[in-house]
C-alpha positions as CSV (number, residue, x, y, z in Angstrom):
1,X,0.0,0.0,0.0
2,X,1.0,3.3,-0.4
3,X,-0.2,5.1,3.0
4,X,0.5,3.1,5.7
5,X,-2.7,1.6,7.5
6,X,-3.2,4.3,10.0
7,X,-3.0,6.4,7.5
8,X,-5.3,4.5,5.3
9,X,-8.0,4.7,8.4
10,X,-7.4,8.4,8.1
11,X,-8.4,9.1,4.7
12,X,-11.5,7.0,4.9
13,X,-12.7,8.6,8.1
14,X,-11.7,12.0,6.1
15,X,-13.6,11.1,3.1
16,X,-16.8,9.7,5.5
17,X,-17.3,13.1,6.6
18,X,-17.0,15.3,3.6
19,X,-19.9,13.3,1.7
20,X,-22.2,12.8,4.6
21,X,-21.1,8.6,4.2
22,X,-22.5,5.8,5.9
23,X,-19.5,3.4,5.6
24,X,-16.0,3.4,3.9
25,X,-13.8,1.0,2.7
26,X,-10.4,0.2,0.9
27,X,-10.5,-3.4,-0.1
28,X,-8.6,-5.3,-2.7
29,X,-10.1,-6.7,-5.8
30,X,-9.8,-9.9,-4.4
31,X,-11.8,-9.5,-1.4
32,X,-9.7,-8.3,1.2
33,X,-10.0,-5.8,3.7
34,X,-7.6,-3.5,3.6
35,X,-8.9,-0.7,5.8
36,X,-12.8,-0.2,7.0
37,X,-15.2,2.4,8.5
38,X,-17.7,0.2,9.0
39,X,-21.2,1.0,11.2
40,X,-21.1,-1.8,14.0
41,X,-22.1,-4.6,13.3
42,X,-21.4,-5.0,9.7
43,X,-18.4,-8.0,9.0
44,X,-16.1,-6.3,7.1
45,X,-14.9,-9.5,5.0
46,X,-18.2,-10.2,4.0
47,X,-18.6,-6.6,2.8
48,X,-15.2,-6.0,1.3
49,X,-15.6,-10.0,-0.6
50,X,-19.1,-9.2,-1.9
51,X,-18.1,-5.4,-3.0
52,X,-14.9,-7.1,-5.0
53,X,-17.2,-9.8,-6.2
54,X,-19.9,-6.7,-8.0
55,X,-16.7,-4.9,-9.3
56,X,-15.5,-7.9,-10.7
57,X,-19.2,-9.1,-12.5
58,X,-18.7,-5.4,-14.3
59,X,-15.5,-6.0,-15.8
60,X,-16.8,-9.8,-17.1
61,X,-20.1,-8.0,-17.9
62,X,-17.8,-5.4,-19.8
63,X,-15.4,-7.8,-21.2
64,X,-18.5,-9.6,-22.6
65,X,-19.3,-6.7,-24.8
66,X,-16.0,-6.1,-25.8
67,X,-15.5,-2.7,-23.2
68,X,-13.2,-1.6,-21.4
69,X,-13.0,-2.3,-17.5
70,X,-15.1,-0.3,-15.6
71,X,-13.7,2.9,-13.9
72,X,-16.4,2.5,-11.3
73,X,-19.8,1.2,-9.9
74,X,-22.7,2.9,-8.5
75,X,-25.5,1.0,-7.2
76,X,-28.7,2.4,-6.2
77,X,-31.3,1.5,-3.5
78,X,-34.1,2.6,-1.9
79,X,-32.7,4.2,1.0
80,X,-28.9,4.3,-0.3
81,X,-25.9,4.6,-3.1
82,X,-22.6,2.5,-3.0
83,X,-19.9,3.9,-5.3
84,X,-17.2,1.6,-6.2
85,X,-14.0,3.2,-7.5
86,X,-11.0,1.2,-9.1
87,X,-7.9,2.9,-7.1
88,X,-4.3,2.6,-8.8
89,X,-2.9,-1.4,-8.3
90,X,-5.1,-3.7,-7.3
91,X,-7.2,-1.7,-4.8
92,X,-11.0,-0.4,-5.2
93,X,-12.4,2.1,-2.3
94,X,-16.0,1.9,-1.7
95,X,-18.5,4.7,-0.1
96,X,-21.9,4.2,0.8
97,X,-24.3,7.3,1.5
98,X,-27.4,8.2,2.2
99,X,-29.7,8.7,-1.3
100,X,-30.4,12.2,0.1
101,X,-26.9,13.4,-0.6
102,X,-25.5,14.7,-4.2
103,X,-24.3,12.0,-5.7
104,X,-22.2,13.8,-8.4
105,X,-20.3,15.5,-5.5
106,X,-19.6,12.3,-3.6
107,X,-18.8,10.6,-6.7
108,X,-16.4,13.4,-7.4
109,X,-15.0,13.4,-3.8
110,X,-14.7,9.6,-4.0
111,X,-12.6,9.7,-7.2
112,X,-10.5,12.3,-5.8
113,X,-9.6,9.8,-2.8
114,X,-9.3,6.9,-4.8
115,X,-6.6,8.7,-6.6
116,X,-4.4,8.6,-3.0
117,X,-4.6,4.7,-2.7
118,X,-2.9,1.8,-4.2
119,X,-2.0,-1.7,-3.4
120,X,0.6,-3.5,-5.0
């Protein structure tokens, strides 16, 4: 990783604030947590495996069609959006908010942070 974990911890409680988020997460594509801010109660493997498990149906979903890889996700629900964003390596941060805040800001702040994490 690039940051060190305290540091990674940092950033996501950082970018948690600035868009209003629910929960934040820097996970590897292959389902590993790498650093969570998680409400209690939510397992963060589970979370981080079945967030790396959505990102990786796009790019097959993608490939399938002959597109490139996705740059990010954003799934929508009733009460809630989680944004997905590929980071630099093999890393993908993930933000959930509340469907009440501006989504193109968050998605914007989210990009921006996504920019500051990598795993190798």
């Amino acid at each position: 990783m690039m940051l060190a974990n305290a540091n990674v911890r940092t950033v996501l409680e950082d970018l948690k604030n600035r868009i209003d988020g629910i929960a934040t997460a820097f996970v590897s594509r292959d389902g590993r947590v790498l650093s969570a801010d998680l409400p209690e109660g939510v397992y963060a493997d589970t979370f981080a495996v079945m967030c790396a498990t959505m990102f990786g149906a796009a790019i097959a979903g993608n490939a399938e069609l002959g597109r490139a890889s996705p740059v990010r996700i954003v799934i929508e629900s009733d009460d809630s959006k989680t944004v997905i964003v590929r980071t630099s390596g093999n890393g993908l941060l993930v933000a959930v908010i509340d469907r009440s805040v501006d989504l193109p800001r968050a998605l914007d702040q989210v990009t921006k942070f996504a920019a500051a994490l990598t795993v190798e």
